[in-house]
N, CA, C and O of each residue as an XYZ file, in Angstrom:
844
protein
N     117.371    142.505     69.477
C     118.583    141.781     69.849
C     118.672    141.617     71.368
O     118.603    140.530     71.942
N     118.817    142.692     71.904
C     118.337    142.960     73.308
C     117.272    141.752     74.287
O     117.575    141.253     75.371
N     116.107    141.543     73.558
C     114.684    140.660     73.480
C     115.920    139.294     73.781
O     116.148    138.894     74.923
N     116.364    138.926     72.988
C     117.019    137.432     72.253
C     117.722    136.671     73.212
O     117.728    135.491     73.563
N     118.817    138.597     73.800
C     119.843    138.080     74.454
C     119.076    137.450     76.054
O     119.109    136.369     76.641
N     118.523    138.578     76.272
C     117.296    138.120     77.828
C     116.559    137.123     77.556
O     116.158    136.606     78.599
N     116.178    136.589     76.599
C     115.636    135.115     76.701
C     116.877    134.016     76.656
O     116.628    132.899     77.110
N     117.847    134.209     76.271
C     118.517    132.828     76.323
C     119.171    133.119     77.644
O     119.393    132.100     78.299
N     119.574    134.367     78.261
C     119.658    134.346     79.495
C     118.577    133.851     80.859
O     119.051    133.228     81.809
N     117.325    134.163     80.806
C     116.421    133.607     81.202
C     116.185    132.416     81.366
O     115.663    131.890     82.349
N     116.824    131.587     79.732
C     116.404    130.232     79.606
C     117.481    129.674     80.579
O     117.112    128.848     81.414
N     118.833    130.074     80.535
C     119.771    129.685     81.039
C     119.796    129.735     82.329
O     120.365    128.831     82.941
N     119.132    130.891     83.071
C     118.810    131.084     84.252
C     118.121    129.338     84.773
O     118.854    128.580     85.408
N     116.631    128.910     84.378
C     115.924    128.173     84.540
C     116.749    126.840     83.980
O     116.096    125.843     84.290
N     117.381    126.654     83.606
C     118.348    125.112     83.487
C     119.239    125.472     84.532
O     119.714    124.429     84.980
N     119.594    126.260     85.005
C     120.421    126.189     86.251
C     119.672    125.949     87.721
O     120.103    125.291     88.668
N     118.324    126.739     87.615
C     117.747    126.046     88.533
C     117.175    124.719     88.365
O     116.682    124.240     89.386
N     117.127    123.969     87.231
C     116.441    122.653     87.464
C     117.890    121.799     88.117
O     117.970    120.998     89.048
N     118.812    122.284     87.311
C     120.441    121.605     87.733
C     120.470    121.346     89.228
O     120.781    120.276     89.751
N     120.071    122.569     89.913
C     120.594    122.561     91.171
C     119.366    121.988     92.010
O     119.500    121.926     93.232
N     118.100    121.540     91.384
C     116.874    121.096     91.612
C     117.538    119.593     91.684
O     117.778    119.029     92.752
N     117.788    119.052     90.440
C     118.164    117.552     90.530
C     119.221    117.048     91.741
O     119.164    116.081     92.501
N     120.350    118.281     91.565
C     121.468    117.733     92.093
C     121.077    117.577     93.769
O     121.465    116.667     94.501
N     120.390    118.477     94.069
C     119.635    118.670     95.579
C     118.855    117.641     96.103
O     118.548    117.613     97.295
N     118.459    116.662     95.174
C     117.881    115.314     95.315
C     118.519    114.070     94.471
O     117.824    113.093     94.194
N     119.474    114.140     94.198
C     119.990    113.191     93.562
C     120.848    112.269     94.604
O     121.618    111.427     94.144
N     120.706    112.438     95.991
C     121.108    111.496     96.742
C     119.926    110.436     97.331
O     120.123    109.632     98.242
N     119.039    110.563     96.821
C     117.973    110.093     97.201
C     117.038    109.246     96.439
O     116.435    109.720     95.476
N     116.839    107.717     96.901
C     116.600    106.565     96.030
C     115.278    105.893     96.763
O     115.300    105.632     97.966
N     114.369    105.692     96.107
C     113.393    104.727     96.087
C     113.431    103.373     95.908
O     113.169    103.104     94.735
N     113.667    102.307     96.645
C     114.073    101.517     95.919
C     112.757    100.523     96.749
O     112.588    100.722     97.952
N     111.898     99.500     96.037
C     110.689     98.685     96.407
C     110.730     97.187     95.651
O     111.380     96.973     94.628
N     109.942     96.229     96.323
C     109.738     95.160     96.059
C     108.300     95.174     95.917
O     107.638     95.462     96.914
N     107.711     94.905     94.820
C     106.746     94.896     94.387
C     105.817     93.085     94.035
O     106.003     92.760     95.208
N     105.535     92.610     93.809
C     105.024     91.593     93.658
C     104.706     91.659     91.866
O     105.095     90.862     91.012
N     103.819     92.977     91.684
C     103.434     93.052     90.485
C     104.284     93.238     89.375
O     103.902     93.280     88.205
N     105.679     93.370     89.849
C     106.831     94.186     89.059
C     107.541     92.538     88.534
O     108.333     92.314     87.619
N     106.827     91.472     89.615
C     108.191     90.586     90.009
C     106.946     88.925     89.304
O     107.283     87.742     89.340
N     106.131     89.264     88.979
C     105.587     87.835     88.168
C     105.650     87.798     86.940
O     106.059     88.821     86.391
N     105.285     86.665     86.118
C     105.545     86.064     84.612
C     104.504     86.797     83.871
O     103.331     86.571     84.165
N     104.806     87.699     82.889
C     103.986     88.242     81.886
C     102.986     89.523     83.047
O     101.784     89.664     83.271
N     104.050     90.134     83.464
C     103.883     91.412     84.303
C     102.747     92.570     83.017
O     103.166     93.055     81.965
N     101.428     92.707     83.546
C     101.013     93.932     82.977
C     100.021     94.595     83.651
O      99.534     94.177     84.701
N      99.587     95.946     82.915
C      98.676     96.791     83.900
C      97.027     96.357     83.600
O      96.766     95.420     82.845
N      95.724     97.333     84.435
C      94.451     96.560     83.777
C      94.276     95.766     84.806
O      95.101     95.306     85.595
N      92.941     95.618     84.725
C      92.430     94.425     85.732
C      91.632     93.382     85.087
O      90.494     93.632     84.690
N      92.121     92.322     84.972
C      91.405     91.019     83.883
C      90.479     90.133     85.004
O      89.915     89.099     84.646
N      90.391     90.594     86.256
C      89.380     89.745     86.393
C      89.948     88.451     87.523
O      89.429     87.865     88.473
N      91.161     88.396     86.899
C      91.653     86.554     87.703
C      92.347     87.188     88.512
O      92.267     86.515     89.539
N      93.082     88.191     88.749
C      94.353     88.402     89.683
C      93.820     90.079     90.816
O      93.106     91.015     90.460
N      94.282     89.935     91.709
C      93.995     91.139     92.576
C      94.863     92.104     92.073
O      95.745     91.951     91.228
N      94.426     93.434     92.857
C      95.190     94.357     92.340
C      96.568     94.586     92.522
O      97.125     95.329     91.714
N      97.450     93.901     93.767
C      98.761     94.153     93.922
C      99.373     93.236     92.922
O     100.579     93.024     93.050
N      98.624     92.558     91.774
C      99.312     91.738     90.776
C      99.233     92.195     89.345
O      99.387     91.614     88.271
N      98.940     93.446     89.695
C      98.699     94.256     88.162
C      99.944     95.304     88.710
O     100.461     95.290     89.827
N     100.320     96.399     87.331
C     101.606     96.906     87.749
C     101.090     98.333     87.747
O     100.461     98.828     86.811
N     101.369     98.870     88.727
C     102.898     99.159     89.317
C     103.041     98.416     90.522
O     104.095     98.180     91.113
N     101.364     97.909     90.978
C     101.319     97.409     92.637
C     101.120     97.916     93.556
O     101.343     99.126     93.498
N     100.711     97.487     94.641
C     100.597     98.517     95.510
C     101.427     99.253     95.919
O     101.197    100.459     96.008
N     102.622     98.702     96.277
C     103.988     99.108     96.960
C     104.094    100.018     95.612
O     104.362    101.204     95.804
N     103.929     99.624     94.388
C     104.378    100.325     93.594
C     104.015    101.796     93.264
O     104.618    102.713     92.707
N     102.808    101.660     93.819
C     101.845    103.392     93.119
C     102.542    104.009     94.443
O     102.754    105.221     94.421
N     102.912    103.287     95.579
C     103.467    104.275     96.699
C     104.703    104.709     96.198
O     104.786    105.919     95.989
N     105.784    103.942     95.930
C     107.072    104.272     95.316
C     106.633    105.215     94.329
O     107.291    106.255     94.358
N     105.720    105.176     93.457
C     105.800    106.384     92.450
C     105.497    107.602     92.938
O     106.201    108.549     92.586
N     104.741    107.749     93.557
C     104.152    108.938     94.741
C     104.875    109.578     95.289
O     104.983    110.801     95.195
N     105.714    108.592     96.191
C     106.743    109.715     96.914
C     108.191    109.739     95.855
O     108.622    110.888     95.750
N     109.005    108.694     95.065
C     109.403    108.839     94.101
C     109.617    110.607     93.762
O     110.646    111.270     93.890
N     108.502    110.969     93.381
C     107.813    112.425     92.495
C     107.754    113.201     93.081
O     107.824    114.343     92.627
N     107.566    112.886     94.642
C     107.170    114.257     95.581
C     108.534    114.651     96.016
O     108.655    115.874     95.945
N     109.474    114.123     96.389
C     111.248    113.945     97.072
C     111.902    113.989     96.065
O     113.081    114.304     96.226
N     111.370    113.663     94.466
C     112.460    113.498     93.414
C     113.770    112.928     93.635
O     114.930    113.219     93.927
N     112.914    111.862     93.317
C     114.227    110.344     93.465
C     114.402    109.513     92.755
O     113.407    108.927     92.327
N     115.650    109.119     92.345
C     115.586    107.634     91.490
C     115.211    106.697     91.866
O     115.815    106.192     92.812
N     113.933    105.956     91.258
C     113.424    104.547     91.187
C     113.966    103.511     91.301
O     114.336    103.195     90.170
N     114.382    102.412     92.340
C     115.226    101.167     92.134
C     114.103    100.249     92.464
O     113.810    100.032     93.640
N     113.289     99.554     91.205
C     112.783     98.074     91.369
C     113.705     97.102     91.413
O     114.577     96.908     90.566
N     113.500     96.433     92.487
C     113.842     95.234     93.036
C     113.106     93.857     92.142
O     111.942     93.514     92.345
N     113.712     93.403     91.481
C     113.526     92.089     90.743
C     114.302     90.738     91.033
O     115.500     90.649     90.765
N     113.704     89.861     91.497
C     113.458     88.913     91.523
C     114.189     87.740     90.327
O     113.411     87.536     89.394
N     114.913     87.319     90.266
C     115.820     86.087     89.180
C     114.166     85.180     88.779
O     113.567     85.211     87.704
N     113.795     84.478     89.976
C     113.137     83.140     89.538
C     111.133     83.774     89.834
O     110.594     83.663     90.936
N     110.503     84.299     88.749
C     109.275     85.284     88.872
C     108.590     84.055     89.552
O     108.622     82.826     89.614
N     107.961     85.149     90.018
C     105.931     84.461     90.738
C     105.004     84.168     89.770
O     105.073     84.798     88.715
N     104.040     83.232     89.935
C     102.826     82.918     88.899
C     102.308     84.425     89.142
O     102.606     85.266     89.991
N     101.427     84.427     88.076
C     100.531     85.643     88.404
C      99.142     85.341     88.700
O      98.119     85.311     88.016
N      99.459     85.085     90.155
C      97.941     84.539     90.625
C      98.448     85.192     92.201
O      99.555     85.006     92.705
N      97.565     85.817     92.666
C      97.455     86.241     94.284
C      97.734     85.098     95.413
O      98.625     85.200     96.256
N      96.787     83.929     95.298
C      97.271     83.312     96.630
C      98.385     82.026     96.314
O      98.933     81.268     97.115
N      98.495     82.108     94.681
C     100.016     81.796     94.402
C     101.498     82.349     95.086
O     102.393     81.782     95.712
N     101.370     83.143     94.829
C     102.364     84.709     95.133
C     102.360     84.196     96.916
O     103.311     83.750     97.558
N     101.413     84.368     97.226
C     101.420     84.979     98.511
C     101.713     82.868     99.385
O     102.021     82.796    100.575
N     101.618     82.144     98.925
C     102.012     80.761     99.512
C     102.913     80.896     99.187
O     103.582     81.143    100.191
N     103.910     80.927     97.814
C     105.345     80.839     98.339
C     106.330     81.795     98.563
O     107.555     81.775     98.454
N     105.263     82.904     99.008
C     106.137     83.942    100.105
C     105.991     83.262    101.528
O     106.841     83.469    102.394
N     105.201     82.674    101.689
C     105.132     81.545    103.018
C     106.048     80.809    102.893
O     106.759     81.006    103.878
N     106.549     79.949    102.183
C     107.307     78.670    102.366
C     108.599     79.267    102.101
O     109.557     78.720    102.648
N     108.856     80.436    101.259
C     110.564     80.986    101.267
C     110.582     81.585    102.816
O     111.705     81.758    103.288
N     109.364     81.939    103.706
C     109.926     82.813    104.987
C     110.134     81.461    105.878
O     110.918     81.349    106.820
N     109.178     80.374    105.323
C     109.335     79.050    106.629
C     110.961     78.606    106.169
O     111.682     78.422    107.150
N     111.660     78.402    104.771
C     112.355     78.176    104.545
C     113.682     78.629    104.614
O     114.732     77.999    104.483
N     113.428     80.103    104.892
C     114.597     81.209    105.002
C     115.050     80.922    103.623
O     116.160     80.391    103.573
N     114.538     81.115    102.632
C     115.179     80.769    101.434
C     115.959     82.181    101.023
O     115.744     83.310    101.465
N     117.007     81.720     99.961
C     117.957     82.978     99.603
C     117.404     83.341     98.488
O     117.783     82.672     97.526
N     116.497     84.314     98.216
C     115.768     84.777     96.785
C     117.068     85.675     95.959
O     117.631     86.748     96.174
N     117.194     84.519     94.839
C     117.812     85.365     94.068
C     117.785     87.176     93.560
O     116.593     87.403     93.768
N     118.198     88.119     93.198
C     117.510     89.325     92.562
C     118.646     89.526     90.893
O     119.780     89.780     90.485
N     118.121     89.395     90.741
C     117.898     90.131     89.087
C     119.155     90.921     88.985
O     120.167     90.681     88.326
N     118.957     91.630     89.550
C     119.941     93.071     89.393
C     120.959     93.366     90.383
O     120.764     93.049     91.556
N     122.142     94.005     89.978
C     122.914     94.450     91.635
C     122.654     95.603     91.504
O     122.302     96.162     90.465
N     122.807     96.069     92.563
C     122.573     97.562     92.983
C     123.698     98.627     93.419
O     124.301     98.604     94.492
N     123.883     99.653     92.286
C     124.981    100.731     92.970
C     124.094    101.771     94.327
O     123.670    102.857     93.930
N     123.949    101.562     95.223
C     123.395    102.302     96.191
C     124.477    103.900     96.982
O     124.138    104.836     97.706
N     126.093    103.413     96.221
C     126.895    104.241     96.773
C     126.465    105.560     97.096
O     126.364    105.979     98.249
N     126.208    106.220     96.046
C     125.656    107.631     95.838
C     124.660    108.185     96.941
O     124.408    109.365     97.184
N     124.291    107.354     97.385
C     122.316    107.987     98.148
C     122.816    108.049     99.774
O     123.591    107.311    100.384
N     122.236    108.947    100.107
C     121.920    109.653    101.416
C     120.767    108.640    102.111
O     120.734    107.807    103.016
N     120.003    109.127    101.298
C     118.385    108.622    102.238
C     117.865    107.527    100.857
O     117.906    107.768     99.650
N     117.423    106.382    101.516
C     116.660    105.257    100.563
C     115.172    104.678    101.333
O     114.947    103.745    102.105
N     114.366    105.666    100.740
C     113.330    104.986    101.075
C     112.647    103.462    100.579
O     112.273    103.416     99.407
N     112.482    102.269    101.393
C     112.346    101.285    101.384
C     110.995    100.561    101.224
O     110.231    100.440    102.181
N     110.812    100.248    100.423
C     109.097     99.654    100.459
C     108.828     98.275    100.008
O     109.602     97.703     99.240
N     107.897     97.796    100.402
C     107.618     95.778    100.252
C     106.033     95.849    101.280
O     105.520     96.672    102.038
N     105.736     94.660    100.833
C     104.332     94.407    101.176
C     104.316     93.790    102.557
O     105.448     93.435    102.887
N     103.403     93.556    103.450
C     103.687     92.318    104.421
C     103.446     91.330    104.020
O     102.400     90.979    103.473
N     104.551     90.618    104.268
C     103.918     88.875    103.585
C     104.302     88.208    105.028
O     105.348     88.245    105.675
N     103.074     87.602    105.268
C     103.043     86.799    106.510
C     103.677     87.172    107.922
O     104.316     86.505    108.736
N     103.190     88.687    107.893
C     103.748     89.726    108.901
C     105.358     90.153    109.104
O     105.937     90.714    110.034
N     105.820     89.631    107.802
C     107.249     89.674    107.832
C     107.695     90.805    106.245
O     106.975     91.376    105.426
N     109.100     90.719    106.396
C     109.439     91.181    105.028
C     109.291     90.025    103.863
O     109.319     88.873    104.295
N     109.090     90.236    101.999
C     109.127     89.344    101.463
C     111.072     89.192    101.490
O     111.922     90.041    101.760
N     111.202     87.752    101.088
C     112.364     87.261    101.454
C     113.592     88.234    100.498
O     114.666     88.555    101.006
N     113.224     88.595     99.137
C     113.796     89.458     98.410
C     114.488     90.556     98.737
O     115.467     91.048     98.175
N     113.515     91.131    100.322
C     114.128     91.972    100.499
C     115.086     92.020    101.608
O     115.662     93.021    102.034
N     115.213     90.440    102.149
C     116.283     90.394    103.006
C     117.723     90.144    102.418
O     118.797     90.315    102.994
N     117.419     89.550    100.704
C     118.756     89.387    100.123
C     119.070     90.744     99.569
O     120.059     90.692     98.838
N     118.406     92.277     99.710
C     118.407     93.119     99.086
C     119.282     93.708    100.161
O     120.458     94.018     99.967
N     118.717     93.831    101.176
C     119.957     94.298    102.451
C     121.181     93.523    102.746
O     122.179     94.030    103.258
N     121.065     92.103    102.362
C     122.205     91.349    102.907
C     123.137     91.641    101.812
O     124.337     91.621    102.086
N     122.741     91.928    100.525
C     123.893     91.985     99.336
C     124.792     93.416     99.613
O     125.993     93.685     99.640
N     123.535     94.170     99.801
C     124.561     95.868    100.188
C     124.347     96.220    101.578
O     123.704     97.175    102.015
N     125.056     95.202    102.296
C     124.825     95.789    103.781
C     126.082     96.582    103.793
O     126.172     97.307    104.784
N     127.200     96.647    102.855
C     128.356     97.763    103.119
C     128.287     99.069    102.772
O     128.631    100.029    103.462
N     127.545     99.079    100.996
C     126.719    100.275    100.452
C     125.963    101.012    101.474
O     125.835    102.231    101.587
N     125.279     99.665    102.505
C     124.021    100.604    103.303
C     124.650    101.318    104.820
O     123.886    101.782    105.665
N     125.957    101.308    104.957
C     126.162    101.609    105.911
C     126.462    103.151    106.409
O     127.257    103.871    105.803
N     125.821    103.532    107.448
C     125.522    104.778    107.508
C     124.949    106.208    106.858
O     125.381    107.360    106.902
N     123.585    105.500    106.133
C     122.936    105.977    105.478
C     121.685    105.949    106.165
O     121.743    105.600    107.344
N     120.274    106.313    105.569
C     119.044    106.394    106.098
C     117.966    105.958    105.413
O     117.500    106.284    104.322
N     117.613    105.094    106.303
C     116.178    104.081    105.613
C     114.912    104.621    106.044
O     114.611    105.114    107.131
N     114.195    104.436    104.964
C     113.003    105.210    105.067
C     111.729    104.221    104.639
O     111.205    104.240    103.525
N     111.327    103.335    105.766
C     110.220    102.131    104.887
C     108.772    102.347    104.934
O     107.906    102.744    105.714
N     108.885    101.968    103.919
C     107.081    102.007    103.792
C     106.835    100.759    103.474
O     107.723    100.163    102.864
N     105.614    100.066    103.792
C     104.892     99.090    103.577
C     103.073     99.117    103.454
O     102.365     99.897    104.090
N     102.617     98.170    102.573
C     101.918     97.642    102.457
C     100.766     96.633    102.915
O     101.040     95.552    102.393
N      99.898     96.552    103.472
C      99.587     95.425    104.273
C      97.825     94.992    103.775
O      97.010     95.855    103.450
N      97.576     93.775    103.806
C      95.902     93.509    103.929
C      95.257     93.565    105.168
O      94.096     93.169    105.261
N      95.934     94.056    106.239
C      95.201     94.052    107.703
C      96.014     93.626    108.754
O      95.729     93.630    109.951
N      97.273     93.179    108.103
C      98.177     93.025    109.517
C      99.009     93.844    110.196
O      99.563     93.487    111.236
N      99.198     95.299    109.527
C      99.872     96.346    109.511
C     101.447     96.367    109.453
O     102.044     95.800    108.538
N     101.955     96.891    110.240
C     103.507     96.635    110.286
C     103.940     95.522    110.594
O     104.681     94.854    109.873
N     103.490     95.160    111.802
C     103.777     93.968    111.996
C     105.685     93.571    112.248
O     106.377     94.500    112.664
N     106.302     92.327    111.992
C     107.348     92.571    112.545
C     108.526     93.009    111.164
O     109.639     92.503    111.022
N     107.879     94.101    110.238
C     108.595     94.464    109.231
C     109.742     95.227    109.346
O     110.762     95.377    108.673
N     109.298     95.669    110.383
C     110.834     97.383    110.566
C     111.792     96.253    111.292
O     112.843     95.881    110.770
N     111.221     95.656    112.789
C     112.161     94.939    113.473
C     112.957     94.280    112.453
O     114.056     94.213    113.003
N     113.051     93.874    111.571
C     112.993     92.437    110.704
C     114.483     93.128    110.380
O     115.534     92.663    110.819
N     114.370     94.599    109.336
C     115.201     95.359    108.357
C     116.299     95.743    109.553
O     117.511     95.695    109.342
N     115.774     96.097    110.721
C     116.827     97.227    111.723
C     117.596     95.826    112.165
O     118.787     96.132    112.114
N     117.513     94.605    112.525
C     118.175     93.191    112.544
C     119.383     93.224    111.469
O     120.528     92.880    111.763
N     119.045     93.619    110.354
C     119.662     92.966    108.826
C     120.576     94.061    108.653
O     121.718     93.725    108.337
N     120.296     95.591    108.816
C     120.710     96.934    108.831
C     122.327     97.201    109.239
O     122.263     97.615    110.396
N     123.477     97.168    108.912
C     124.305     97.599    109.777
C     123.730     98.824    111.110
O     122.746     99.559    111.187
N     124.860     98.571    111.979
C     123.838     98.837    113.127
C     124.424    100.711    112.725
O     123.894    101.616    113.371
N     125.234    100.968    111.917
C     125.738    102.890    111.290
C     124.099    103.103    110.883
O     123.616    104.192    111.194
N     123.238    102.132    110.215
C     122.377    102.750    109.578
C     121.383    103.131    110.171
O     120.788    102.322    110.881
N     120.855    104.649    110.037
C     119.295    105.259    110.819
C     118.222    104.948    109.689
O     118.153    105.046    108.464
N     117.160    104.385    111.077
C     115.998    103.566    110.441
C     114.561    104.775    110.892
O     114.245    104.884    112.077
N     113.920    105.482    109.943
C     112.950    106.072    110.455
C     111.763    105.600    110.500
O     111.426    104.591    109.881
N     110.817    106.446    111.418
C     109.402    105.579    111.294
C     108.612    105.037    109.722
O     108.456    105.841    108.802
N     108.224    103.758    109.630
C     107.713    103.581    108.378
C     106.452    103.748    108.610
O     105.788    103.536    109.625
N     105.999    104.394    106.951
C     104.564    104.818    105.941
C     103.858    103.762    106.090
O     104.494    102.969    105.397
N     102.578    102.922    106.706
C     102.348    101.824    107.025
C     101.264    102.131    106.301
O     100.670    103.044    106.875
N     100.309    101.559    104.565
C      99.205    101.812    104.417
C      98.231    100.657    103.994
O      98.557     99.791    103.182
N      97.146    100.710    104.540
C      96.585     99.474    103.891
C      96.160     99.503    102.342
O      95.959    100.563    101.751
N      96.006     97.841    101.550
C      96.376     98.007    100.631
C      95.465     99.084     99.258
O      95.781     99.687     98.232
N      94.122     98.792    100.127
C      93.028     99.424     99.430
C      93.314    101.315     99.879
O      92.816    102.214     99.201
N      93.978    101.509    100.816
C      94.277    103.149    100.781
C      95.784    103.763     99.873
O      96.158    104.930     99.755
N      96.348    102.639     99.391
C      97.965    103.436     98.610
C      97.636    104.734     97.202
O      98.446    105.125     96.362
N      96.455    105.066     97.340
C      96.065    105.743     96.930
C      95.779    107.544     97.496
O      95.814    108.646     96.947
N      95.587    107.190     98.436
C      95.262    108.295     99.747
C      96.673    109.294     99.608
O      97.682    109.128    100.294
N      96.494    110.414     98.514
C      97.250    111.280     98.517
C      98.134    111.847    100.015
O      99.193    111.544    100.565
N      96.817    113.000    100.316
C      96.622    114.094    101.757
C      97.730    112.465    103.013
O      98.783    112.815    103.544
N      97.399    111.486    103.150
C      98.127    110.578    104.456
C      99.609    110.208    104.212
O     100.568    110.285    104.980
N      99.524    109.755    102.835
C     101.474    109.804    102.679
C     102.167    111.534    102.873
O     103.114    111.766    103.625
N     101.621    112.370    102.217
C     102.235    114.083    102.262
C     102.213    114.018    103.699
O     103.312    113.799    104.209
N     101.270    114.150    104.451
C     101.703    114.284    106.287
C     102.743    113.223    106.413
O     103.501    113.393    107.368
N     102.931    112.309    105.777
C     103.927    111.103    106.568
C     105.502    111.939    105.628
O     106.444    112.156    106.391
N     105.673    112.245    104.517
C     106.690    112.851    103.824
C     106.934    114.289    104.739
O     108.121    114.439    105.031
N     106.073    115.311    105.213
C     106.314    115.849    105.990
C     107.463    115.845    107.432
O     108.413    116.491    107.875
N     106.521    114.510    107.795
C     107.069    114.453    108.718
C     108.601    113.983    108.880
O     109.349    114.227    109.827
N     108.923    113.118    107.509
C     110.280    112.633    107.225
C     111.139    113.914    107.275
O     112.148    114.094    107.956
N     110.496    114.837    106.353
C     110.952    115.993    106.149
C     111.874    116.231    107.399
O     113.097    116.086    107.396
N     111.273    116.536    108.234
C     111.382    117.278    109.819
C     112.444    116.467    110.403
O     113.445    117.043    110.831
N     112.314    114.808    110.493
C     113.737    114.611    110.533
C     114.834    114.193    109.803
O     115.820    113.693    110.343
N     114.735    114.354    108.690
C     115.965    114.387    107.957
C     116.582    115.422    108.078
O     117.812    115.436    108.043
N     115.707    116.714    108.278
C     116.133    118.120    108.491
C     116.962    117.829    110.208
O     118.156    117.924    110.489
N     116.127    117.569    110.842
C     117.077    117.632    112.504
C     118.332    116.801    112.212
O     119.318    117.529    112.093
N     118.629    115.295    112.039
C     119.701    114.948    111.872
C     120.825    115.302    111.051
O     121.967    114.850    111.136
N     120.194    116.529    109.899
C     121.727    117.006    109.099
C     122.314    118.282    109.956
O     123.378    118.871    109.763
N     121.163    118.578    111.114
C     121.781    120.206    111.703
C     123.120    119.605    112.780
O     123.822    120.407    113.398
């Protein structure tokens, strides 16, 4: 009896620590624009016709899942109303002509962002800029986003950051802190050991700005 009572105490012990596990990160949101998340007849696999940031999760995407898991955070894909062909230099021309156009990209979804502390931010470079999605993603909750902490990561084929952070800290209420962004190229979003030093280092200041 004795045995019975110490295991459901035990058990109870360990749901209280996962409780206080979740709740300890439950201000904290992932939220990404993906390409692969955001075209017609979205799936995983490589068939041959399409590159890899057009298969899912994406590039941006395997990063969002990564740190996602490591920070334990809720997932917010960013979707898109009117999808992309699923063809690469499809995708990637009329991410050209919505940035020549300043076009207003519809999204899919609204977003409760109230809750979150820290939102780490992720999107690809498209034409050394943000894709346009994610300027209607800040412009819709620029009140949600105010005085909170952005955390971006991006994606790139060789142009690197480029003018991506400038772009967001423009759009940002000026309450909101913008930290250095995870910049990886697209063939490394794989590279465990280089995002953990870059989560580290977030670490360190998220830690200084709450003291």
């Amino acid at each position: 009896m004795f045995k019975i009572i110490k295991t459901i105490a035990m058990a109870a012990g360990l749901i209280s620590v996962f409780s206080l596990q979740s709740t300890a990160y439950a201000k904290t949101a992932v939220a990404y624009f993906s390409a692969a998340v955001n075209v017609i007849d979205p799936s995983y696999g490589v068939d041959g016709t399409t590159g890899s940031s057009m298969l899912l999760p994406g590039d941006v995407g395997i990063v969002a899942e990564n740190i996602a898991s490591r920070v334990q955070a809720d997932k917010i894909a960013i979707k898109v109303v009117d999808l992309y062909e699923k063809n690469y230099d499809a995708v990637v021309n009329r991410g050209g002509i919505e940035k020549r156009d300043q076009t207003h990209v519809a999204l899919a979804d609204a977003y409760d962002l109230g809750g979150y502390d820290v939102i780490y931010l992720g999107y690809p470079n498209w034409w050394s800029d943000v894709p346009r999605a994610i300027v209607t993603f800040i412009e819709q909750n620029k009140v949600q986003l105010e005085g909170k902490t952005i955390v971006p990561f991006v994606s790139h084929g060789g142009g690197g950051e480029a003018l991506t952070t400038n772009t967001i800290k423009k759009l940002l209420p000026s309450t909101t802190h913008v930290l250095e962004p995870y910049v990886v190229y697209y063939k490394n979003v794989n590279d465990i050991q280089e995002l953990e030093q870059w989560l580290d280092q977030v670490k360190v200041q998220l830690q200084s700005s709450n003291n």
